[in-house]
C-alpha positions in Angstrom: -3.0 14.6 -22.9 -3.1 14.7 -18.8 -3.1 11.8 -17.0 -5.7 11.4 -14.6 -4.3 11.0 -10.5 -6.0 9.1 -8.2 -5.4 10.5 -4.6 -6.8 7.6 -3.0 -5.8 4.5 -1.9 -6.5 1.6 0.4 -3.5 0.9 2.5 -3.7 -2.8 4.1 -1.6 -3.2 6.6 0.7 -6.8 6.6 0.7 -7.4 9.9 -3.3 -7.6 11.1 -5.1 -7.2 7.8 -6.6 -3.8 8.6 -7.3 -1.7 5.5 -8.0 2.5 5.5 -8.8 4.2 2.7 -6.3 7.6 3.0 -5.6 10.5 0.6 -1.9 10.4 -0.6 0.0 13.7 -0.8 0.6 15.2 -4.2 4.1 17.3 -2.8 5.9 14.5 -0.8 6.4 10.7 -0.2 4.9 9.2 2.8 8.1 6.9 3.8 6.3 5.9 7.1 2.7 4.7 7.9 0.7 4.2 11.5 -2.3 1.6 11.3 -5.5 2.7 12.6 -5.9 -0.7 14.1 -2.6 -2.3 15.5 -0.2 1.0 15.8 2.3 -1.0 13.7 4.7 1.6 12.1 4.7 0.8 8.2 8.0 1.6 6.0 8.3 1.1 2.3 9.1 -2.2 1.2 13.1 -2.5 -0.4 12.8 -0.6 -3.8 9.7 0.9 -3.3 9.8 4.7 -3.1 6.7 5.0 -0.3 4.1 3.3 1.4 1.6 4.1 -1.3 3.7 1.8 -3.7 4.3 -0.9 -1.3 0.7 -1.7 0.7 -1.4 0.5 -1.3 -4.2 -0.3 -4.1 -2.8 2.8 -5.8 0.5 3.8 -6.3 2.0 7.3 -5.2 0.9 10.1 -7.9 4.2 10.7 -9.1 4.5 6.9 -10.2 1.2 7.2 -11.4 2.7 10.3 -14.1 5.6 8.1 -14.4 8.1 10.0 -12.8 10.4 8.3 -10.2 8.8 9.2 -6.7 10.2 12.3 -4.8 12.8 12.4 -7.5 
């Protein structure tokens, strides 16, 4: 059975609040993030593998198939 992969997600940034809803890229991690709102530069938090995973409602796709991101 295929699991189903949600390509978007709500990043919110922690800094001002703002929240965009982006589409996540299936063939890489996306270890850095700009906000649309206060140009903060957003990093994965410590043992996340991407942005996705760490401000995100949804998680990166490979976590999502259970695979370890980027691995």
């Amino acid at each position: 059975m295929d699991k189903t992969v949600v390509l978007e997600s709500t990043l919110t940034c922690p800094n001002c609040g703002h929240s965009e809803t982006e589409e996540m890229p299936t063939d890489a991690c996306q270890w850095f993030y700009e906000c649309k709102s206060c140009n903060a530069v957003l990093k994965p938090l410590e043992g996340d593998c991407c942005v996705y995973c760490s401000y995100a409602t949804v998680p990166c796709p490979p976590i999502q198939l259970g695979d370890s991101c980027c691995g």
